[in-house]
Backbone as CSV, one residue per row, in Angstrom:
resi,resn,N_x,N_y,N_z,CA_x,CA_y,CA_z,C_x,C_y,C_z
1,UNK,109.925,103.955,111.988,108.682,103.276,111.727,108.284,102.497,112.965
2,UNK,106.876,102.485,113.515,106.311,101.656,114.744,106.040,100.246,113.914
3,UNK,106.028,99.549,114.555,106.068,98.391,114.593,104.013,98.112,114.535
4,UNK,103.289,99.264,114.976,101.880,99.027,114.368,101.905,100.082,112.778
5,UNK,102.827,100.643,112.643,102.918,101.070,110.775,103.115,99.440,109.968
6,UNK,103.875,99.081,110.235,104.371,97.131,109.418,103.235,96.562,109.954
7,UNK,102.616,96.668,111.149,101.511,95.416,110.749,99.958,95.902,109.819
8,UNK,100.234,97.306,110.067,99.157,97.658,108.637,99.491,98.004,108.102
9,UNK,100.347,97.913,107.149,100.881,97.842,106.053,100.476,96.647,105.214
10,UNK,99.612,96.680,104.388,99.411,95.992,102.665,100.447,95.227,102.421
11,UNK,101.636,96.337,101.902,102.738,94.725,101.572,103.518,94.301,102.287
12,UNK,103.669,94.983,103.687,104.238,93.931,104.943,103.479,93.166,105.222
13,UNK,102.490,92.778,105.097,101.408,91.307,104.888,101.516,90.391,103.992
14,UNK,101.438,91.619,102.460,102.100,89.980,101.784,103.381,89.743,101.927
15,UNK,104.820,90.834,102.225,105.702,89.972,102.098,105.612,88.473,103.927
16,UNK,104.752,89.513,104.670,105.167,88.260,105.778,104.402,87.012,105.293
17,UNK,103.325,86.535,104.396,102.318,85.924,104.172,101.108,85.818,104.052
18,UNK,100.729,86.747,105.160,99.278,87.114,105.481,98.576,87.483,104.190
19,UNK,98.575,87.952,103.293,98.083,88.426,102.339,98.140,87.629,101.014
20,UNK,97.459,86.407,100.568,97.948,86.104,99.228,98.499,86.850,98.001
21,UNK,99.411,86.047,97.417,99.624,86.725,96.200,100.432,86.080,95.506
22,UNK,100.849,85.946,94.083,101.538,85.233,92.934,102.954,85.885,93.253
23,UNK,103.746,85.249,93.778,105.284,85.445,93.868,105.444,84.831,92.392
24,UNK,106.455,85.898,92.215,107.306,85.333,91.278,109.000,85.379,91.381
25,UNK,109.323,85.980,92.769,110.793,85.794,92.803,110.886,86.041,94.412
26,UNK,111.879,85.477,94.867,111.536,86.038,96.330,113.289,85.639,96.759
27,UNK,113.741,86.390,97.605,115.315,86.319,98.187,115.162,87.066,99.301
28,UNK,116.445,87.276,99.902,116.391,87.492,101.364,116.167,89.298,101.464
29,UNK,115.788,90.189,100.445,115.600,91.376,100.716,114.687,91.761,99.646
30,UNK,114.114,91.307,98.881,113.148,91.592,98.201,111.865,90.315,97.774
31,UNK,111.026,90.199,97.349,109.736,89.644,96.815,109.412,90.474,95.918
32,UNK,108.878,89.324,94.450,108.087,89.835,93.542,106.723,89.431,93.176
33,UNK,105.580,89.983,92.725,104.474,89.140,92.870,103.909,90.175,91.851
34,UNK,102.592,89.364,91.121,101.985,89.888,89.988,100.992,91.100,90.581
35,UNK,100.882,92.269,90.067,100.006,92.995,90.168,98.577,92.525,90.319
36,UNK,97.737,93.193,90.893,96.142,92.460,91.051,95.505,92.882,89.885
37,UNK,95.836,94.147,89.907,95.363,95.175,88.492,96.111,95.604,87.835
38,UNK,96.781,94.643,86.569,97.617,95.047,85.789,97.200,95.871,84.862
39,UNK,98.234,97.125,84.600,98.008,97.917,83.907,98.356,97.448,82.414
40,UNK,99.435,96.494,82.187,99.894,95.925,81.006,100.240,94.755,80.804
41,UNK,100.494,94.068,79.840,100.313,92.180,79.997,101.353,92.064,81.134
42,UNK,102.442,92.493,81.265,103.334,92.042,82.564,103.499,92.733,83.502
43,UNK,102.699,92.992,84.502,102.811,94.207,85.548,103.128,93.189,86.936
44,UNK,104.303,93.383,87.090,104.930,92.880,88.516,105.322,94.029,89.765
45,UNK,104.879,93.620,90.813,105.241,94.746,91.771,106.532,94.068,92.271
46,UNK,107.988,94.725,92.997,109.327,94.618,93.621,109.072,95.248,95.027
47,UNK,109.160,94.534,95.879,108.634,95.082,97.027,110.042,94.329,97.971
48,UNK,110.940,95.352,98.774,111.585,95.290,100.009,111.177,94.439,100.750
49,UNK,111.523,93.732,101.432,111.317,92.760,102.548,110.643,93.622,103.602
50,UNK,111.865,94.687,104.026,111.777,95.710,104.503,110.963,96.904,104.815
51,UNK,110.296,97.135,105.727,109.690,98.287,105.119,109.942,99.680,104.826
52,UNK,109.574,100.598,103.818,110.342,101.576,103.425,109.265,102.153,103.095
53,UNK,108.780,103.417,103.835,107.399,104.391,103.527,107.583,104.186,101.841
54,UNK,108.703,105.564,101.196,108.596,105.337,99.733,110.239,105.636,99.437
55,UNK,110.475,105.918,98.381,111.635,106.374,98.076,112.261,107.944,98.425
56,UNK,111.273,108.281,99.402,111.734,109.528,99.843,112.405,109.292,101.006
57,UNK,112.690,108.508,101.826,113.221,107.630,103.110,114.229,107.053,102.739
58,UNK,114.521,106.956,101.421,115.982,106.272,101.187,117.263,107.244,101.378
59,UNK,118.840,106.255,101.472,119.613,106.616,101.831,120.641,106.190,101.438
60,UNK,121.860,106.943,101.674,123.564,105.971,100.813,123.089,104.772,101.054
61,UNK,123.045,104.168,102.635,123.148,102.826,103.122,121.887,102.125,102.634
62,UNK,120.813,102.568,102.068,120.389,101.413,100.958,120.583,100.873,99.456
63,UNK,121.625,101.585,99.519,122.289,101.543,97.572,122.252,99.840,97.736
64,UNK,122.799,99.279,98.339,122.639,97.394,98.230,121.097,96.888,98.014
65,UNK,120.253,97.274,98.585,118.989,96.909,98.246,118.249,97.888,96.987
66,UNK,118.819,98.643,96.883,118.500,99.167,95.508,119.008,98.707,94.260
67,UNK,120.140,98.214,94.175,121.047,97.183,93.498,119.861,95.955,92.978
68,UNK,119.801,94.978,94.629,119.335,93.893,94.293,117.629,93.877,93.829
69,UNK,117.157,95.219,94.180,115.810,95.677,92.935,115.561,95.689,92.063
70,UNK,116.800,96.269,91.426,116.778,96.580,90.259,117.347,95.057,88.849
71,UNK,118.160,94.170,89.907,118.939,93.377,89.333,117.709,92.276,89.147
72,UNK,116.854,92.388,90.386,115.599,91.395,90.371,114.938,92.031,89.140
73,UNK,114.657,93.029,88.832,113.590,93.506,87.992,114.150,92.571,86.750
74,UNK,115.602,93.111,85.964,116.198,92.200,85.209,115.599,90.861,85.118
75,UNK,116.323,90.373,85.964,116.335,89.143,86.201,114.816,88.681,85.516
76,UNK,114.081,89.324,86.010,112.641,88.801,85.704,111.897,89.213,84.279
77,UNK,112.181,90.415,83.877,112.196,90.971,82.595,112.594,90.112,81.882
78,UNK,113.891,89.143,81.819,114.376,88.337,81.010,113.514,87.134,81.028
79,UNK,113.198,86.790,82.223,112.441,85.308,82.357,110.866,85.424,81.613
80,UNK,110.514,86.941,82.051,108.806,87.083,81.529,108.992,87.207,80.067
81,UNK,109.840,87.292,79.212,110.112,87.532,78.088,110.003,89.207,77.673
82,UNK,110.162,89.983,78.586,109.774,91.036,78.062,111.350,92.303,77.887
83,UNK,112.186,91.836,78.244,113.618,92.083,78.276,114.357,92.742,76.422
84,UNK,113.667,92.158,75.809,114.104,92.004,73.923,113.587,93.747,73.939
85,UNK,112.578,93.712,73.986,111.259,94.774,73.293,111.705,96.213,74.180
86,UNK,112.019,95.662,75.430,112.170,96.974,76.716,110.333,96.756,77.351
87,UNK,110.854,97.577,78.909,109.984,97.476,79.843,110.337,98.918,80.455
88,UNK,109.223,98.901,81.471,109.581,99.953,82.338,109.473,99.815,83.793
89,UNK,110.111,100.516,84.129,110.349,100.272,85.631,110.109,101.594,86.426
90,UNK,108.719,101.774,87.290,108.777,102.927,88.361,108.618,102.835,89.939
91,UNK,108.937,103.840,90.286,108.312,103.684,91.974,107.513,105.406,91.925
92,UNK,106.421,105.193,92.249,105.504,106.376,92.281,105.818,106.842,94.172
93,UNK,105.989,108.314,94.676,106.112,108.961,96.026,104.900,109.527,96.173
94,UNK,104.503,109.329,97.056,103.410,110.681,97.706,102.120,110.804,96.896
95,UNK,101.512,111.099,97.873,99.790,110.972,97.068,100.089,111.637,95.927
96,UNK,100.244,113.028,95.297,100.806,113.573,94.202,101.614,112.677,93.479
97,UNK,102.646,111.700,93.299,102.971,110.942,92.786,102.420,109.648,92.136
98,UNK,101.407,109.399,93.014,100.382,108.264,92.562,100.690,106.893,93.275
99,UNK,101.300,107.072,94.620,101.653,106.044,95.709,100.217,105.819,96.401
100,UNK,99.792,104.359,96.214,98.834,104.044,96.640,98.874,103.517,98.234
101,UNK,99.790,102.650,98.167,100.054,101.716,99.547,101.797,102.078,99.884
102,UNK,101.830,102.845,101.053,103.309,103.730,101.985,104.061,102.884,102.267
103,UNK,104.593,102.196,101.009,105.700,100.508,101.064,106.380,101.108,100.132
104,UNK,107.685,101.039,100.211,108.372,101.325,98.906,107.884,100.142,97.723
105,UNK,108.012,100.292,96.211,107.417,99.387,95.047,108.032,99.696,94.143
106,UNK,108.511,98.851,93.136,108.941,99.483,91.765,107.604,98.496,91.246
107,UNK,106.930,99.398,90.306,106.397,98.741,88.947,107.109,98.138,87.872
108,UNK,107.446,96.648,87.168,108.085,96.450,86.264,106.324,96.120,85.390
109,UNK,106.539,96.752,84.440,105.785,96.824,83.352,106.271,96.353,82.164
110,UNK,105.794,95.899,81.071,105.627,95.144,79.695,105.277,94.887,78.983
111,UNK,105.335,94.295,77.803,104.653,93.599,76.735,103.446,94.433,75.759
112,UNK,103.658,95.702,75.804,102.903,96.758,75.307,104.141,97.620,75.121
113,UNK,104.035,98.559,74.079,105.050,100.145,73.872,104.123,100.757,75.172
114,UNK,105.181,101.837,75.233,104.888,103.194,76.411,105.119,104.359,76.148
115,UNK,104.354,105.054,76.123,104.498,106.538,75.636,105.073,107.682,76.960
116,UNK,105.249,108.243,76.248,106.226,109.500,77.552,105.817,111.081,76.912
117,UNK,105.405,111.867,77.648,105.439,111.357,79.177,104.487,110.402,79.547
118,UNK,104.602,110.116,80.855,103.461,108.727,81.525,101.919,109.673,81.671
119,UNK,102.013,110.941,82.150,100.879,111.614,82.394,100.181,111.304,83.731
């Protein structure tokens, strides 16, 4: 990755600051912050410190930050109250996938049922 890919990059802005947004968890390899356009009462985006095109760029040697993604998602699922009922958790790849902004993201979603497939 060039170093002018991270400065236009969307969520290498908000995680550096540049970009407002509602954190709701933040540690030394990930940030969480509320969706702009939530799809469901709790739509939080998990965004890498790091930048990571999508999950097609991953590797053994990020299993630790995939860990602490997923443990954040928890973590926060429990706090938003939405942990009891179940949530969902995605990362969309590639224009065909429905990747809007070339940052790796998990969607934690909530507080509504979810039907499957997603479509």
């Amino acid at each position: 990755m060039s170093s002018d890919t991270a400065s236009e990059c969307l969520f290498c802005r908000v995680v550096a600051g540049e970009v407002p947004s509602e954190r709701v968890h933040e540690d030394d390899l990930v940030i969480a912050i509320r969706d702009i356009a939530p799809r469901a009462p709790t739509h939080i985006l998990l965004l890498p410190r790091r930048h990571i095109a999508s999950a097609v760029e991953l590797t053994d040697a990020d299993g630790p930050l995939l860990g602490r993604l997923f443990a954040a998602a928890a973590e926060i699922a429990r706090t938003e109250g939405i942990a009891a009922d179940g949530y969902r958790v995605v990362t969309n790849v590639g224009r065909w996938g429905g990747q809007s902004v070339d940052h790796l993201h998990l969607h934690l979603m909530g507080g509504r049922p979810f039907e499957w497939p997603p479509g």
